[in-house]
N, CA, C and O atoms as a Tripos MOL2 file, in Angstrom:
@<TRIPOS>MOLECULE
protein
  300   299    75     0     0
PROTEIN
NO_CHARGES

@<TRIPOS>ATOM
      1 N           1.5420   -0.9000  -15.6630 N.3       1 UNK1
      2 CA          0.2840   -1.1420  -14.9650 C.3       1 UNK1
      3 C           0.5470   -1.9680  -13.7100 C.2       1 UNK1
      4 O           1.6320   -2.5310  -13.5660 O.2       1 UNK1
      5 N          -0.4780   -2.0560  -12.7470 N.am      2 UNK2
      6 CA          0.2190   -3.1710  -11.4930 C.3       2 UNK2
      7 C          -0.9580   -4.0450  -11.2600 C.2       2 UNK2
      8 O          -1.8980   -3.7710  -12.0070 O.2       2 UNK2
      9 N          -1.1400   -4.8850  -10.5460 N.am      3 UNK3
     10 CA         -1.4700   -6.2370  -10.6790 C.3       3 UNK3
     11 C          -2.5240   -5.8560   -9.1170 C.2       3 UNK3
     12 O          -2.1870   -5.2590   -8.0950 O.2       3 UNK3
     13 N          -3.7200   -6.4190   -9.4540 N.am      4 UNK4
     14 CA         -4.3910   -7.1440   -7.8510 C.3       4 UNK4
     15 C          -3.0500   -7.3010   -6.5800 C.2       4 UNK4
     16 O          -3.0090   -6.7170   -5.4970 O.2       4 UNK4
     17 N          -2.3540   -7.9740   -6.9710 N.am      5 UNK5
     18 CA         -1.6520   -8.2690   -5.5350 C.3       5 UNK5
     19 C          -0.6060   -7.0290   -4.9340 C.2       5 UNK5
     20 O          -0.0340   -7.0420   -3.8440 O.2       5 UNK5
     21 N          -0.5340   -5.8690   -6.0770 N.am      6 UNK6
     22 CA         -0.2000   -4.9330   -5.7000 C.3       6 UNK6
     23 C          -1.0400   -3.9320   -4.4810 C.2       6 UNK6
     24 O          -0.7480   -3.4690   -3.3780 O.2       6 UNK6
     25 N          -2.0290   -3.9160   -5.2340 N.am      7 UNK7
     26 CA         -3.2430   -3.4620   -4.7740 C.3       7 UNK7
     27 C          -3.7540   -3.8720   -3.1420 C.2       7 UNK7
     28 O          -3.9500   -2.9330   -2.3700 O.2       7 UNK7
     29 N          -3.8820   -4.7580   -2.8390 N.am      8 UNK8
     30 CA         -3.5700   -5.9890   -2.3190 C.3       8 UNK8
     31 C          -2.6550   -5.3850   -0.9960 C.2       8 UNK8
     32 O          -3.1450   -4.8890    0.0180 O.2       8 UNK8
     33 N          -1.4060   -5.5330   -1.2400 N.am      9 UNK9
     34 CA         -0.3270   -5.0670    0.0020 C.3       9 UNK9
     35 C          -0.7360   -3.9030    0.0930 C.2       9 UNK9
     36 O          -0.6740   -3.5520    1.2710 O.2       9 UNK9
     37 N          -1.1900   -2.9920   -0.6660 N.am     10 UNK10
     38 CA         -1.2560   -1.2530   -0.4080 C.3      10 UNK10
     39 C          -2.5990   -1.2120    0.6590 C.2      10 UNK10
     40 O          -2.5460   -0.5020    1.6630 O.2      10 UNK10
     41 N          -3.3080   -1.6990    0.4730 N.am     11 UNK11
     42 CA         -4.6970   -1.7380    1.0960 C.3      11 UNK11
     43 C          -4.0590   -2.0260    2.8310 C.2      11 UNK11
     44 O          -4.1640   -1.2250    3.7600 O.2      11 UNK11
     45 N          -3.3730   -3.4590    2.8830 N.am     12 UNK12
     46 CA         -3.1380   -3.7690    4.2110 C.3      12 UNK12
     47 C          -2.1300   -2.6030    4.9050 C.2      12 UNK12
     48 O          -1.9820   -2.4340    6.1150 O.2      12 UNK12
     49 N          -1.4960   -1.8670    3.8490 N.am     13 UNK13
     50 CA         -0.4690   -1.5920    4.2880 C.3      13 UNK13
     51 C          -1.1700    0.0260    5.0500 C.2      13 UNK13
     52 O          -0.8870    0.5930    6.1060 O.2      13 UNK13
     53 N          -2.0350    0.3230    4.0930 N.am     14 UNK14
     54 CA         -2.8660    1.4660    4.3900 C.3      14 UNK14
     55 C          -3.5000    1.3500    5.9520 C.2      14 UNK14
     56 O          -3.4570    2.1340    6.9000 O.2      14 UNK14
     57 N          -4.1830   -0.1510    5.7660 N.am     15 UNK15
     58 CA         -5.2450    0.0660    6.9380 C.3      15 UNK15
     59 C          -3.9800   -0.4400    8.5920 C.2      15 UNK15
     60 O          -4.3290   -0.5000    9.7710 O.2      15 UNK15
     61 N          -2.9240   -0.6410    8.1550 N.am     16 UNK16
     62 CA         -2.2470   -1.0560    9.7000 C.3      16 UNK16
     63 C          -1.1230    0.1330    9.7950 C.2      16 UNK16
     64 O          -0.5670    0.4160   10.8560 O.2      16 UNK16
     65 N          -0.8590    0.7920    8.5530 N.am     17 UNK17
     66 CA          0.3670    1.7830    8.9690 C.3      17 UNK17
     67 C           1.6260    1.7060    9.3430 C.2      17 UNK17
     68 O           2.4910    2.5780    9.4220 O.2      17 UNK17
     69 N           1.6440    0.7150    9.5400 N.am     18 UNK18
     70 CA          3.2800    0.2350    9.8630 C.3      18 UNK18
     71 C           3.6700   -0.7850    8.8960 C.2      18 UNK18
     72 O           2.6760   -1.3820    8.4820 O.2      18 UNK18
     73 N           4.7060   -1.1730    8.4200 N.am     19 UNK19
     74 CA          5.5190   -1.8730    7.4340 C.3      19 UNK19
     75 C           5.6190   -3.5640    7.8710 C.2      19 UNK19
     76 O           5.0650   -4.4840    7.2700 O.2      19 UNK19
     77 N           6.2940   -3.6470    8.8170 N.am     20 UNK20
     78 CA          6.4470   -4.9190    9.6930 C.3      20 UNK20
     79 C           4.7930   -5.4600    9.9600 C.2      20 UNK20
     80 O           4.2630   -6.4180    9.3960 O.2      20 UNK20
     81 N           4.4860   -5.0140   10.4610 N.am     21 UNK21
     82 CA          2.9070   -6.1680   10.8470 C.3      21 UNK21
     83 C           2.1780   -5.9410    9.5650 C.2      21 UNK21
     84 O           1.1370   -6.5940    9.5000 O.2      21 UNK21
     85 N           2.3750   -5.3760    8.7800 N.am     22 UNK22
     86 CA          1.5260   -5.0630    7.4760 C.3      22 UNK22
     87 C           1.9870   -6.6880    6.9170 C.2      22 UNK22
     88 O           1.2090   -7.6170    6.7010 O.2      22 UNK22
     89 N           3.2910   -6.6930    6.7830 N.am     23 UNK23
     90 CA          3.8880   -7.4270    6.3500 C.3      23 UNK23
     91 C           3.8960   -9.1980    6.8150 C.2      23 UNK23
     92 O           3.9850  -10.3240    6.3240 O.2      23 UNK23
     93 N           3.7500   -8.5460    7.9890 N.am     24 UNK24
     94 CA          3.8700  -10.0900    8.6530 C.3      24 UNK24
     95 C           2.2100  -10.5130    8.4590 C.2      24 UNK24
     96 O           1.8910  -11.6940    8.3230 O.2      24 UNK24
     97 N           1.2210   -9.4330    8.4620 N.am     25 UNK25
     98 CA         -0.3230   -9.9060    8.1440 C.3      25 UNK25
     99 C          -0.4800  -10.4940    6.7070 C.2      25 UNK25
    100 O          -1.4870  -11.1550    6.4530 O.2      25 UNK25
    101 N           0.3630  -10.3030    5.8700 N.am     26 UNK26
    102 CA          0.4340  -10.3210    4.5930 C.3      26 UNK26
    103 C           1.4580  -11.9970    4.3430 C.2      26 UNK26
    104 O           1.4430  -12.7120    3.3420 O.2      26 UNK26
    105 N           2.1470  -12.1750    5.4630 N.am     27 UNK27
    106 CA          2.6640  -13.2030    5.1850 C.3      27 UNK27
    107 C           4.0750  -13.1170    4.3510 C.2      27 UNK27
    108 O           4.5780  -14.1980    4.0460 O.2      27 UNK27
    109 N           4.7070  -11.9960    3.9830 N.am     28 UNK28
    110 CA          5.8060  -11.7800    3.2290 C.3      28 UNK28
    111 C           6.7750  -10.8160    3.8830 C.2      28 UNK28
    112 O           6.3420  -10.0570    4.7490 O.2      28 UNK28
    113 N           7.8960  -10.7900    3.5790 N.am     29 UNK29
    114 CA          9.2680  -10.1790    4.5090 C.3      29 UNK29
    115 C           8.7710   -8.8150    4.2000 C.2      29 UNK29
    116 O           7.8430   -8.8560    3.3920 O.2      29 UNK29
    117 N           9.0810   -7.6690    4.5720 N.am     30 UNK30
    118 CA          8.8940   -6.4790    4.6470 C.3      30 UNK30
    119 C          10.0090   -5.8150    3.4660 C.2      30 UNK30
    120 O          10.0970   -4.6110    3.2280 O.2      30 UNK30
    121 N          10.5030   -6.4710    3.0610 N.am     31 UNK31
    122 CA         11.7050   -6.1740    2.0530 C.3      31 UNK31
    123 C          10.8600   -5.6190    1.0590 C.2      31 UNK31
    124 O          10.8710   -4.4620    0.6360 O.2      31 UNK31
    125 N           9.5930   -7.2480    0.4900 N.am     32 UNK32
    126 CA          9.2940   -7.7500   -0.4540 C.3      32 UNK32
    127 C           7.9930   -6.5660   -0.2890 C.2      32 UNK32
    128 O           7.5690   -5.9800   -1.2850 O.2      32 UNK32
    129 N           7.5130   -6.3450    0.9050 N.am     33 UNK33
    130 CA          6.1270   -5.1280    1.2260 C.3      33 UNK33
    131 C           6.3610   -3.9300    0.7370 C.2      33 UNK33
    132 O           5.4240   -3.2200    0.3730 O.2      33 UNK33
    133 N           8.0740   -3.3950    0.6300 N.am     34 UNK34
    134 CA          8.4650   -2.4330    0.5790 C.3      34 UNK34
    135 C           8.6440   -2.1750   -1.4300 C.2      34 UNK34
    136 O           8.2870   -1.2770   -2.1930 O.2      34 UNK34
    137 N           9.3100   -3.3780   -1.5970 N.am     35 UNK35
    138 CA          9.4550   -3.2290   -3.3870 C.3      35 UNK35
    139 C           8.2470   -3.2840   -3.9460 C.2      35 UNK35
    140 O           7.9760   -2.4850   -4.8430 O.2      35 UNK35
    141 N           7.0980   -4.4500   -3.4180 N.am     36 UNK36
    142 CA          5.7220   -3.5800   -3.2720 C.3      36 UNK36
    143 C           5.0350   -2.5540   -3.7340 C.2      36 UNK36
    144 O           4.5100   -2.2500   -4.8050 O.2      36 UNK36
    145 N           5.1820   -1.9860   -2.4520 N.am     37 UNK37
    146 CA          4.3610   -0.7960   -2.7280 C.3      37 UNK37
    147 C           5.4470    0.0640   -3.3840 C.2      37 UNK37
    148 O           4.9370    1.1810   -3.4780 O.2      37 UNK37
    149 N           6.8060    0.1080   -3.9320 N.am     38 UNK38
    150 CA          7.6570    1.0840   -4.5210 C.3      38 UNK38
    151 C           7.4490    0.9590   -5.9210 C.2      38 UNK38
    152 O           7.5350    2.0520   -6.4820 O.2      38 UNK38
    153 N           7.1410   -0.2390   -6.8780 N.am     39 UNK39
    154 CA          6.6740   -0.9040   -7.9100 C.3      39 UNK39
    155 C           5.5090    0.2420   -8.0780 C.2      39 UNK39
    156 O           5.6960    1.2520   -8.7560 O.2      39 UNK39
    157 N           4.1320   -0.0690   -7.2930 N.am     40 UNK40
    158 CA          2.9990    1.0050   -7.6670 C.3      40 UNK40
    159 C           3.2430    2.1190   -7.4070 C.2      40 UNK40
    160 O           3.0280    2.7330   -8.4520 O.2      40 UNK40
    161 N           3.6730    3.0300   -6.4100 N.am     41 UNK41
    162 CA          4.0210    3.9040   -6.9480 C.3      41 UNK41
    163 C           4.1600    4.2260   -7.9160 C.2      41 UNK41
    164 O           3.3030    4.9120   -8.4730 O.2      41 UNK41
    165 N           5.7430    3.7240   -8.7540 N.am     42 UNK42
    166 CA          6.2230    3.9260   -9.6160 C.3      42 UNK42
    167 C           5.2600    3.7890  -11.0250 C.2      42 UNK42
    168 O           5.2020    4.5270  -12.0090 O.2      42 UNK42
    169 N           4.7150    2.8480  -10.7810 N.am     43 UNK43
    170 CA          3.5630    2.4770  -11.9560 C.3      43 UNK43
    171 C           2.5590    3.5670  -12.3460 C.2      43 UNK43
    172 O           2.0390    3.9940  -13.3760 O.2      43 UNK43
    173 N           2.5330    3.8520  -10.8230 N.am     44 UNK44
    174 CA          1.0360    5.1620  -11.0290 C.3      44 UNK44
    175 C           1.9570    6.8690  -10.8740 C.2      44 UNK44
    176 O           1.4220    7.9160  -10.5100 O.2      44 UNK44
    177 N           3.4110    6.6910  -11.2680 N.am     45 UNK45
    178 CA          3.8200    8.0090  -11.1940 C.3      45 UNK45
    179 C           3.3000    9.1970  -10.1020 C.2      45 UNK45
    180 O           3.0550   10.3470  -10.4670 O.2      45 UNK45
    181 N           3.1360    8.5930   -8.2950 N.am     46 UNK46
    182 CA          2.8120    9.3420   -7.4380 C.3      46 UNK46
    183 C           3.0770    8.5230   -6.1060 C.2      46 UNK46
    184 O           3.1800    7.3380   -5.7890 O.2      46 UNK46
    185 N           3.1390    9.8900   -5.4280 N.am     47 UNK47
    186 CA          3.8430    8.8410   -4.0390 C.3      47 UNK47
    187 C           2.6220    8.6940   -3.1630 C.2      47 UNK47
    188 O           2.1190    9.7810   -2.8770 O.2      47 UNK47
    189 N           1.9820    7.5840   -2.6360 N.am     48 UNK48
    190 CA          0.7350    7.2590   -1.9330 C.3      48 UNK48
    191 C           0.6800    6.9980   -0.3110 C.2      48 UNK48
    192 O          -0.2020    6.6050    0.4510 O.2      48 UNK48
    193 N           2.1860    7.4470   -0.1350 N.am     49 UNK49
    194 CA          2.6340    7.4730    1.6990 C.3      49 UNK49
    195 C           3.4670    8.7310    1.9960 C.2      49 UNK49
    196 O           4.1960    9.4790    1.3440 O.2      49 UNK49
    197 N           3.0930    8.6480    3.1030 N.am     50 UNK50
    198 CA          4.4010    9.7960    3.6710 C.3      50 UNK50
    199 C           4.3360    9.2020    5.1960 C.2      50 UNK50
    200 O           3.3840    9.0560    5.9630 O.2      50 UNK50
    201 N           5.7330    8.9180    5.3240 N.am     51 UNK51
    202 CA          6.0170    8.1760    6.9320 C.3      51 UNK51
    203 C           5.8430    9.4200    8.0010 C.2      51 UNK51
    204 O           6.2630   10.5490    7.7490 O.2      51 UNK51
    205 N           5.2050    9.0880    9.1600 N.am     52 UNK52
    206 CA          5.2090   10.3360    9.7520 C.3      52 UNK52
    207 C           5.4340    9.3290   11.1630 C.2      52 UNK52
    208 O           4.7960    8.2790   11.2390 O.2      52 UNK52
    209 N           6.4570    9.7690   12.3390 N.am     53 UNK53
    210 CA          6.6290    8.6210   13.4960 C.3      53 UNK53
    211 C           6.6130    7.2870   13.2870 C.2      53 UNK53
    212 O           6.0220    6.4590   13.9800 O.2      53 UNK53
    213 N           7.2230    7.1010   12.3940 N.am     54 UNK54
    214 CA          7.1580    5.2490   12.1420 C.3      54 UNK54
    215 C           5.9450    5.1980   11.1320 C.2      54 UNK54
    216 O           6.0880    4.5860   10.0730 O.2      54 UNK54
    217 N           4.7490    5.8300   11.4360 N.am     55 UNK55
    218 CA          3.0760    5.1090   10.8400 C.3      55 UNK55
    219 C           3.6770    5.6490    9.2130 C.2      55 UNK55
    220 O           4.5690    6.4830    9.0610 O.2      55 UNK55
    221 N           2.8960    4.9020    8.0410 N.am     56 UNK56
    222 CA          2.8190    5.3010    7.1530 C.3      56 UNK56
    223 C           1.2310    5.9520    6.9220 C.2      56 UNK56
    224 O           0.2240    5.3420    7.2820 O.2      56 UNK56
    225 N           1.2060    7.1320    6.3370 N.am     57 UNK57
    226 CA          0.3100    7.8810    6.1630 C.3      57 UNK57
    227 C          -0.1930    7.9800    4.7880 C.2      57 UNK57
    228 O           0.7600    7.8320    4.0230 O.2      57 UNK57
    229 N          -1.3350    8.1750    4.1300 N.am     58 UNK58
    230 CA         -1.7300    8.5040    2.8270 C.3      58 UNK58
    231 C          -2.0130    9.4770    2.5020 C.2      58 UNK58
    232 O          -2.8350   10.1460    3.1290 O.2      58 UNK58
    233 N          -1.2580   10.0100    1.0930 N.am     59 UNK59
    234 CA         -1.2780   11.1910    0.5430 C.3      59 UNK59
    235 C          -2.6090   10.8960   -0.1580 C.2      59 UNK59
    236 O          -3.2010    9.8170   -0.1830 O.2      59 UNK59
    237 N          -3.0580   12.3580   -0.8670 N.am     60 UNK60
    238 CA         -3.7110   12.3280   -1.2050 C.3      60 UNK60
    239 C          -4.0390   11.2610   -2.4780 C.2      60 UNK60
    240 O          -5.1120   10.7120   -2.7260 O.2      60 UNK60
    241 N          -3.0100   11.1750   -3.0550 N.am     61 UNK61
    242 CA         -3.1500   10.3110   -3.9750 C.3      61 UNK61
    243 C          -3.6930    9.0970   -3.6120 C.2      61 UNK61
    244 O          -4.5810    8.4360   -4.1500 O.2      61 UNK61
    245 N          -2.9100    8.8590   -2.4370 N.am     62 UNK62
    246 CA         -2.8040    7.5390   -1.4420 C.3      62 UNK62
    247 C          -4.5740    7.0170   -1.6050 C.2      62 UNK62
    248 O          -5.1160    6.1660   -2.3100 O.2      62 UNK62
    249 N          -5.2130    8.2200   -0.3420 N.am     63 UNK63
    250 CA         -6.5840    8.4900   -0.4250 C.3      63 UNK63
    251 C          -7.4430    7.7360   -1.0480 C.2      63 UNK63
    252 O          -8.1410    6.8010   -0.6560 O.2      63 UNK63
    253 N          -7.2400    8.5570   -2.6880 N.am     64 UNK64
    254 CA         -8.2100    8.6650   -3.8410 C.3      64 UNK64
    255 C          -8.0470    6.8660   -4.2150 C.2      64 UNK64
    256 O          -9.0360    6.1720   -4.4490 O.2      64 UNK64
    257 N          -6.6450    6.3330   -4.2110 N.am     65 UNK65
    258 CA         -6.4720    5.0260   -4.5150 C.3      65 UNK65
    259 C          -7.2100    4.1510   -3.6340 C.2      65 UNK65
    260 O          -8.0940    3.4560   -4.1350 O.2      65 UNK65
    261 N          -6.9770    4.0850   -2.3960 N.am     66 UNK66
    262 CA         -7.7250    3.2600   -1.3010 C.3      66 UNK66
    263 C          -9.1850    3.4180   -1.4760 C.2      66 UNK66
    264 O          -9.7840    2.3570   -1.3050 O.2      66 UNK66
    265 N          -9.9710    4.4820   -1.7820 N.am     67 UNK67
    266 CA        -11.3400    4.3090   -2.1370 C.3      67 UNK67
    267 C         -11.6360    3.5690   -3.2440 C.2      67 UNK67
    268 O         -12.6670    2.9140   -3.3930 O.2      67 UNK67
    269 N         -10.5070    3.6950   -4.2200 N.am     68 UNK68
    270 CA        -11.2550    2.6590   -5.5170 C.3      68 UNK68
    271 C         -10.7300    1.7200   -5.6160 C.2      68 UNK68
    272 O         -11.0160    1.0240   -6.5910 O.2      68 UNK68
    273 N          -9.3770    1.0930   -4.3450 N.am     69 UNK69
    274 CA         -9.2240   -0.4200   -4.1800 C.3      69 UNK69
    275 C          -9.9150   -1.2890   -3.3820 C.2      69 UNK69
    276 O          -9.9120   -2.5190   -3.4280 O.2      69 UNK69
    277 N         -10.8410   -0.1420   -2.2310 N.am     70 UNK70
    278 CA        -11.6910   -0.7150   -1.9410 C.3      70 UNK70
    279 C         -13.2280   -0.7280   -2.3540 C.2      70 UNK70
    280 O         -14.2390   -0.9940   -1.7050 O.2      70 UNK70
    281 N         -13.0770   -0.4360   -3.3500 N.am     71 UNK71
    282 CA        -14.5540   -1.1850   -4.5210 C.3      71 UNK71
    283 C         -14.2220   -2.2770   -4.6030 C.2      71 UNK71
    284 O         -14.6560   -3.3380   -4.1550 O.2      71 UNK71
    285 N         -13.1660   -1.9120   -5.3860 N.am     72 UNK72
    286 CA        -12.5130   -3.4490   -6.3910 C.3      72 UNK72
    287 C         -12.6460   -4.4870   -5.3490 C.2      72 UNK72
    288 O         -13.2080   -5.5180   -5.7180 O.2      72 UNK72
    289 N         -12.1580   -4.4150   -3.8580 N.am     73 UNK73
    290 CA        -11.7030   -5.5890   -2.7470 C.3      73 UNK73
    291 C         -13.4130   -5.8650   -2.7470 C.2      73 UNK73
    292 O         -13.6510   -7.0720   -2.7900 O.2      73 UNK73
    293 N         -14.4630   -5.1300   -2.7140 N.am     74 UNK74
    294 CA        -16.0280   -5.0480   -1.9430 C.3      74 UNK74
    295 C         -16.5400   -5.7210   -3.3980 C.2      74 UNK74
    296 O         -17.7060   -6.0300   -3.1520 O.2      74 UNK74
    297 N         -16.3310   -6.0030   -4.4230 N.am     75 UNK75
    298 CA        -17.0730   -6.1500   -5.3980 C.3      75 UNK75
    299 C         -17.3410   -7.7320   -5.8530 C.2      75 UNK75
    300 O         -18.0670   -7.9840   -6.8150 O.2      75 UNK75
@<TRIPOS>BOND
     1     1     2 1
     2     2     3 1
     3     3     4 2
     4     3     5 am
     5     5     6 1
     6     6     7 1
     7     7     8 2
     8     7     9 am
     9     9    10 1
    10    10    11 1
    11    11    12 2
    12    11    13 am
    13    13    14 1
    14    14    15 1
    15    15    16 2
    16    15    17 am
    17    17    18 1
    18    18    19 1
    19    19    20 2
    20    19    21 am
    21    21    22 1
    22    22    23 1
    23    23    24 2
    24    23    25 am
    25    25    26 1
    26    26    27 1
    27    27    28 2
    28    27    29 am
    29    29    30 1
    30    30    31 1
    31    31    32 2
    32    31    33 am
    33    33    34 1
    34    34    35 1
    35    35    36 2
    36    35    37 am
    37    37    38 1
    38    38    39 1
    39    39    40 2
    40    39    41 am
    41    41    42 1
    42    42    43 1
    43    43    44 2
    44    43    45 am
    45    45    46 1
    46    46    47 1
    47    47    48 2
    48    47    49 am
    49    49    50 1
    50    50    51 1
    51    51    52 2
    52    51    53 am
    53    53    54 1
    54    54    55 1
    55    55    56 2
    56    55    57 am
    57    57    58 1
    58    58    59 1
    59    59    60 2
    60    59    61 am
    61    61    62 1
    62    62    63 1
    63    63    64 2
    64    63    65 am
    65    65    66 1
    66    66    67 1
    67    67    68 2
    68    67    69 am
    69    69    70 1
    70    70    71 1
    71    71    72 2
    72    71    73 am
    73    73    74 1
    74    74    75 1
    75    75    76 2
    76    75    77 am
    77    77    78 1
    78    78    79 1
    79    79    80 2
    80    79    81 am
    81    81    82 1
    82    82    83 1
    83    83    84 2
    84    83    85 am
    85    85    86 1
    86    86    87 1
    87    87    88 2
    88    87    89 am
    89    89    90 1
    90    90    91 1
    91    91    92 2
    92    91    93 am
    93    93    94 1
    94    94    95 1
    95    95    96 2
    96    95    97 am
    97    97    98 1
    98    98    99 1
    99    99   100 2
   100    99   101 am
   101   101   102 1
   102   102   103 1
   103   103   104 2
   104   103   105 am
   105   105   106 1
   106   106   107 1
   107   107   108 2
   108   107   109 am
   109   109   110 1
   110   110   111 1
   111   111   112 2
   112   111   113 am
   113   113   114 1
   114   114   115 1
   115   115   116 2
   116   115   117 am
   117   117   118 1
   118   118   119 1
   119   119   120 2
   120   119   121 am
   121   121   122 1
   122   122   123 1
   123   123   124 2
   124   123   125 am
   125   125   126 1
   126   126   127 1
   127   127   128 2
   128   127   129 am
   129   129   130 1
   130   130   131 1
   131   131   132 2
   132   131   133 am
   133   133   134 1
   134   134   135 1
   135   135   136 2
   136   135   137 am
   137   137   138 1
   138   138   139 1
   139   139   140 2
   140   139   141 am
   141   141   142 1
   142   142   143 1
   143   143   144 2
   144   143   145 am
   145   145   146 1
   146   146   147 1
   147   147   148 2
   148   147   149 am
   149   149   150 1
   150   150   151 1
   151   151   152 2
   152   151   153 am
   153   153   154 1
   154   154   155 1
   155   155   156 2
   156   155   157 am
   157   157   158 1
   158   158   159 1
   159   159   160 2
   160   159   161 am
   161   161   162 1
   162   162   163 1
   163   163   164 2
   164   163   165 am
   165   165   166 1
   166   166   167 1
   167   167   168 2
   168   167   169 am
   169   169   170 1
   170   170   171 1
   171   171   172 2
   172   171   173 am
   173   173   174 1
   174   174   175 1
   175   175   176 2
   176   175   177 am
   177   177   178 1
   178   178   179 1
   179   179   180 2
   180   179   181 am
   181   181   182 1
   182   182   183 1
   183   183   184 2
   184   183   185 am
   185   185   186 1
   186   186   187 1
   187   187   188 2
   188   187   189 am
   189   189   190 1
   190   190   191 1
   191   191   192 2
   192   191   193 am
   193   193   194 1
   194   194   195 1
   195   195   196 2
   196   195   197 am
   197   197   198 1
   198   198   199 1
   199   199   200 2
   200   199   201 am
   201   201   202 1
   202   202   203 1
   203   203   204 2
   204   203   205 am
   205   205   206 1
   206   206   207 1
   207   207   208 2
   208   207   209 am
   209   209   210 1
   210   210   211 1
   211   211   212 2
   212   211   213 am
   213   213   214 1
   214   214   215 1
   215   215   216 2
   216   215   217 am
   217   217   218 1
   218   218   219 1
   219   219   220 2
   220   219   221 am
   221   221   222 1
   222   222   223 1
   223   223   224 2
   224   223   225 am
   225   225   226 1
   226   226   227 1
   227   227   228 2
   228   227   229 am
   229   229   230 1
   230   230   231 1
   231   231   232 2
   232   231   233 am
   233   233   234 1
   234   234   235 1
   235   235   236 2
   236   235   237 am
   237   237   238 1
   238   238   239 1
   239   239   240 2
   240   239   241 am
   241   241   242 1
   242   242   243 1
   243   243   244 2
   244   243   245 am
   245   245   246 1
   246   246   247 1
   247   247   248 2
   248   247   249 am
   249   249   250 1
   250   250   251 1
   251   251   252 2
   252   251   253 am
   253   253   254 1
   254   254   255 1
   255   255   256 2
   256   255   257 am
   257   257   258 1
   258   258   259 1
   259   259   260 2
   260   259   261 am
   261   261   262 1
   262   262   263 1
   263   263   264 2
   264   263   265 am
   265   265   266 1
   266   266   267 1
   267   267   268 2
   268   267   269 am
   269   269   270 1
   270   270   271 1
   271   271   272 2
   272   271   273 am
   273   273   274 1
   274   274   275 1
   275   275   276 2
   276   275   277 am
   277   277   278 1
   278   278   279 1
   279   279   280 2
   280   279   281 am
   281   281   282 1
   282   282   283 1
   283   283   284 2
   284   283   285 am
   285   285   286 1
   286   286   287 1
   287   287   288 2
   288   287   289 am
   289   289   290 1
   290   290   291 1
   291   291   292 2
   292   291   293 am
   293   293   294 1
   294   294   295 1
   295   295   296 2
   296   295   297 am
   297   297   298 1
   298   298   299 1
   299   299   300 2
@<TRIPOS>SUBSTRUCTURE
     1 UNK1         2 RESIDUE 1 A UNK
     2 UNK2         6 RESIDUE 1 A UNK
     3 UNK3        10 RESIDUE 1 A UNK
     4 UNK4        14 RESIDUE 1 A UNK
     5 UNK5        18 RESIDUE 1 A UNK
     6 UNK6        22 RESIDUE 1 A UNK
     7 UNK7        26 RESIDUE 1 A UNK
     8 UNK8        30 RESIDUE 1 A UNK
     9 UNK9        34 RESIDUE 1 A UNK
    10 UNK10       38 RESIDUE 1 A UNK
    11 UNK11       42 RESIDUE 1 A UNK
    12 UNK12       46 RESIDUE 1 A UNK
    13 UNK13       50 RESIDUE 1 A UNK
    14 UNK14       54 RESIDUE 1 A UNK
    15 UNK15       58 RESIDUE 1 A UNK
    16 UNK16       62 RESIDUE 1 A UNK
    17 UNK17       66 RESIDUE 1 A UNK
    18 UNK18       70 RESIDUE 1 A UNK
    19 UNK19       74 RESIDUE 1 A UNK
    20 UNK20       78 RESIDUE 1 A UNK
    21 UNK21       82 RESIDUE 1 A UNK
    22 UNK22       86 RESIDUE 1 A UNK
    23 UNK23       90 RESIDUE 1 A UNK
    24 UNK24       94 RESIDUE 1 A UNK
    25 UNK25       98 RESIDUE 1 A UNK
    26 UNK26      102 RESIDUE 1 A UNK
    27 UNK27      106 RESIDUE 1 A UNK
    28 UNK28      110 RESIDUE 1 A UNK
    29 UNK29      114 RESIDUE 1 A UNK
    30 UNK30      118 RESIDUE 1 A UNK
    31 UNK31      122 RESIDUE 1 A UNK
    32 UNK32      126 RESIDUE 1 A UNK
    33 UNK33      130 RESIDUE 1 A UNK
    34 UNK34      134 RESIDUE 1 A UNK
    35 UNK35      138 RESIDUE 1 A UNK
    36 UNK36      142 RESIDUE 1 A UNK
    37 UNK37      146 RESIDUE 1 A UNK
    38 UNK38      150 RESIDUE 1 A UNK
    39 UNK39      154 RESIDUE 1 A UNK
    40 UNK40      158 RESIDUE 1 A UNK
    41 UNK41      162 RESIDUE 1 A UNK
    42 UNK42      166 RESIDUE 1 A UNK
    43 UNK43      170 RESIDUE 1 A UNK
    44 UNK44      174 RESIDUE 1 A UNK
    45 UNK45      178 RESIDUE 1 A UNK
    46 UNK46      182 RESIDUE 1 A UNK
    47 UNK47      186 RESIDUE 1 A UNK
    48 UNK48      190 RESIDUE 1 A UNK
    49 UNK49      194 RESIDUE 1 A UNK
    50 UNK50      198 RESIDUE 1 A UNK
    51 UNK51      202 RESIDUE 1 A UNK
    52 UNK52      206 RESIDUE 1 A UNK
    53 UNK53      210 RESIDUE 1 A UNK
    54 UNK54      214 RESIDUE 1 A UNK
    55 UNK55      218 RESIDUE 1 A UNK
    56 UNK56      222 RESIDUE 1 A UNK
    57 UNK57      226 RESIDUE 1 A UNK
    58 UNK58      230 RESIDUE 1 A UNK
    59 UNK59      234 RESIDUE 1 A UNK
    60 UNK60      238 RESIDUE 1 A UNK
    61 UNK61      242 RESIDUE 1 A UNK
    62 UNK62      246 RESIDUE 1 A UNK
    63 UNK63      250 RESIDUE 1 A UNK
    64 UNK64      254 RESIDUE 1 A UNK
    65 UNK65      258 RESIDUE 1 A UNK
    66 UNK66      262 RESIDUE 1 A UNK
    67 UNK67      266 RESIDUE 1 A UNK
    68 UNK68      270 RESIDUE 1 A UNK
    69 UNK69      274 RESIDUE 1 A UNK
    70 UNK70      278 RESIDUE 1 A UNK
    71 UNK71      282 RESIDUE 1 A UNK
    72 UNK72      286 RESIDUE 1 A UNK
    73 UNK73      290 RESIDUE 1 A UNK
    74 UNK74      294 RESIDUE 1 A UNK
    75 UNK75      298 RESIDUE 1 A UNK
């Protein structure tokens, strides 16, 4: 299962697209952004990016997650 603060980096990481300022908005090395979001993934058995020119992009999975992490963030 993964934790709020997973949730958490995926959201920022979603809404800025890039790794580095995601990271640096987040306050943590990009190492730590990267094991991150590789952790949920792994947790939720689906890949929720696809890098396209540097930006990270959301798969569909990606998508469906960001709408119901942002309940959880709005609630």
């Amino acid at each position: 299962m993964f934790d709020w603060d997973d949730l958490r980096i995926f959201l920022v990481l979603a809404r800025i697209r890039k790794a580095a300022p995601a990271a640096r908005a987040l306050g943590i090395d990009v190492t730590t952004l990267s094991r991150r979001i590789t952790r949920l993934q792994t947790s939720l058995n689906a890949s929720l990016f696809e890098t396209i020119g540097g930006e990270r992009r959301l798969t569909e999975r990606g998508e469906a997650l960001f709408a119901h992490a942002e309940e959880m963030e709005s609630a």
